[in-house]
C-alpha positions in Angstrom: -22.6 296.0 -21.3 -20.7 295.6 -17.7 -22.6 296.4 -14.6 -19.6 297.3 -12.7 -16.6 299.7 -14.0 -17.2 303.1 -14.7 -19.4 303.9 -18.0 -18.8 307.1 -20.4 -21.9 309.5 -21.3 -20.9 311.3 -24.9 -23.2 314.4 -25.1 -22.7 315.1 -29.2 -22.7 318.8 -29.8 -22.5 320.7 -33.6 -20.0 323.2 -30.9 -19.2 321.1 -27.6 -19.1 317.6 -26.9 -20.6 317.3 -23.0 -18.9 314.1 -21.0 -19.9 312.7 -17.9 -18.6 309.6 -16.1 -20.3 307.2 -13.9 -19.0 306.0 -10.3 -17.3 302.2 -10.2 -20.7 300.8 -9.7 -23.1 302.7 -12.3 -25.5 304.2 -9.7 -24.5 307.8 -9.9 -23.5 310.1 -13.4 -21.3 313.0 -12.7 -20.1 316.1 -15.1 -16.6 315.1 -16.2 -15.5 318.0 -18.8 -16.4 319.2 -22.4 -14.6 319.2 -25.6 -14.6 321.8 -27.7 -15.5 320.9 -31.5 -13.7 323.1 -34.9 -16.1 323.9 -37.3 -15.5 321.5 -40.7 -13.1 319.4 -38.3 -13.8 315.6 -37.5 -15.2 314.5 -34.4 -12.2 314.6 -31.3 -12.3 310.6 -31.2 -8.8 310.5 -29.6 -9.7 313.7 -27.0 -12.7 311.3 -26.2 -10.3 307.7 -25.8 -7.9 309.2 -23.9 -10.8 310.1 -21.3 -11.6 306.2 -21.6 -8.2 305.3 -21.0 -7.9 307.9 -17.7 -10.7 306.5 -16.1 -10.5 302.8 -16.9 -13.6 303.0 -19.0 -15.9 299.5 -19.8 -18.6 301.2 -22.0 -19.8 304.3 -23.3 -23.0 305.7 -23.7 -23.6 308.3 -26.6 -26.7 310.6 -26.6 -29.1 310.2 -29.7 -30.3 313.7 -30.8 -34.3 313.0 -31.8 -36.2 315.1 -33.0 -39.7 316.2 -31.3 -41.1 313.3 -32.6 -38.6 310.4 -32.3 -37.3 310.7 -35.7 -33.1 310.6 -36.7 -32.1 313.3 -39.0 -28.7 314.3 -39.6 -27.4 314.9 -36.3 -28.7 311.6 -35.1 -26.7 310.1 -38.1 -23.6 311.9 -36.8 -23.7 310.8 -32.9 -24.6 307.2 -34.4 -21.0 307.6 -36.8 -19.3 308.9 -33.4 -20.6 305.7 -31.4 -19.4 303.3 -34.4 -15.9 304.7 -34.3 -15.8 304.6 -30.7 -16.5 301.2 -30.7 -14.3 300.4 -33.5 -11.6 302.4 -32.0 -11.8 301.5 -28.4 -13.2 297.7 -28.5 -15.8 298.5 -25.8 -19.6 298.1 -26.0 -21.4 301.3 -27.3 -25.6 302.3 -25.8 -27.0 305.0 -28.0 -29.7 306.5 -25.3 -32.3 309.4 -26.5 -31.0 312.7 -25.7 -34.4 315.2 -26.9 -34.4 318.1 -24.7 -31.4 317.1 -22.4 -29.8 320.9 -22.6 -32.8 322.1 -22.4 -33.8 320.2 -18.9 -30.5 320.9 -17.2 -30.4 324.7 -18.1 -34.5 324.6 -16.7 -33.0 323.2 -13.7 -30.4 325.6 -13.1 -32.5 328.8 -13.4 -35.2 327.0 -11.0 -32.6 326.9 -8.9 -31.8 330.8 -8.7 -28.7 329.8 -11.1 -27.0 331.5 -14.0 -26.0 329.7 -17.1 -24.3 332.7 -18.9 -20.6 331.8 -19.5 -21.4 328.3 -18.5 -21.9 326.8 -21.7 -19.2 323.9 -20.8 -20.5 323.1 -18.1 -24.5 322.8 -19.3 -22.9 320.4 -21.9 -21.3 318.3 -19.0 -24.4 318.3 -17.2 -26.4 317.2 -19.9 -24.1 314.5 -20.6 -24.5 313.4 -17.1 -28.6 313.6 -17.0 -28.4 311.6 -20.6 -25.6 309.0 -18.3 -28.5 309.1 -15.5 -30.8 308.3 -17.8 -29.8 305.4 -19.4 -29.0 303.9 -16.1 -32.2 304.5 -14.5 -33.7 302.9 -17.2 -31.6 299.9 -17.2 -32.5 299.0 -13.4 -36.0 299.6 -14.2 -36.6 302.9 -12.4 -37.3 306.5 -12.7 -35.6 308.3 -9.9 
């Protein structure tokens, strides 16, 4: 994958779809929006391309939803089918990066900060997307920050 453009996080949700964006040189992941999902509908591929298009996007990054122990079940199965036919559809190199416990670490964070996540739900789903996005680049350099 590129070093330098800005990178895509894809937060897969059964409900919400959490993105977050890098900066132009992948040091920093920021919230960029969620997308809400319809129940028996297919995944919002184009909702998630035309983000890639707006923001001159080189790569995504789409979280991997383990289970406790590191095994794929179904929804793994269905983020790795969203990251083929992003690839497929937008011709740009795809990361699959282990999401277990993301939400659950951002919406931690927010109440040890004195926060309130009711009728934030969007937002959590953006911030997770960006911790997964943080993540993955971390661990690309080599580092834990």
């Amino acid at each position: 994958m590129k070093t330098d453009g800005r990178l895509l996080a894809v937060d897969w949700g059964e409900r919400r779809i959490g993105l977050a964006l890098t900066d132009e040189s992948q040091q920093l992941a920021t919230p960029l929006t969620t997308i809400q999902r319809r129940a028996g509908k297919r995944p919002p591929i184009a909702a998630i391309l035309k983000h890639v298009a707006d923001h001159q996007v080189v790569g995504l990054v789409v979280g991997l939803p383990l289970d406790e122990l590191g095994a794929e079940g179904p929804s793994a199965a269905a983020a790795r089918a969203l990251a083929e036919a992003l690839s497929r559809r937008s011709g740009l190199p795809v990361a699959m990066q282990d999401e277990r416990m993301s939400t659950a670490r951002v919406l931690r964070t927010v109440r040890e900060l004195g926060g309130s996540t009711r009728g934030r739900k969007e937002a959590v789903d953006a911030m997770a997307a960006a911790l997964l996005l943080q993540q993955y680049l971390d661990a690309r350099r080599g580092s834990s920050l």
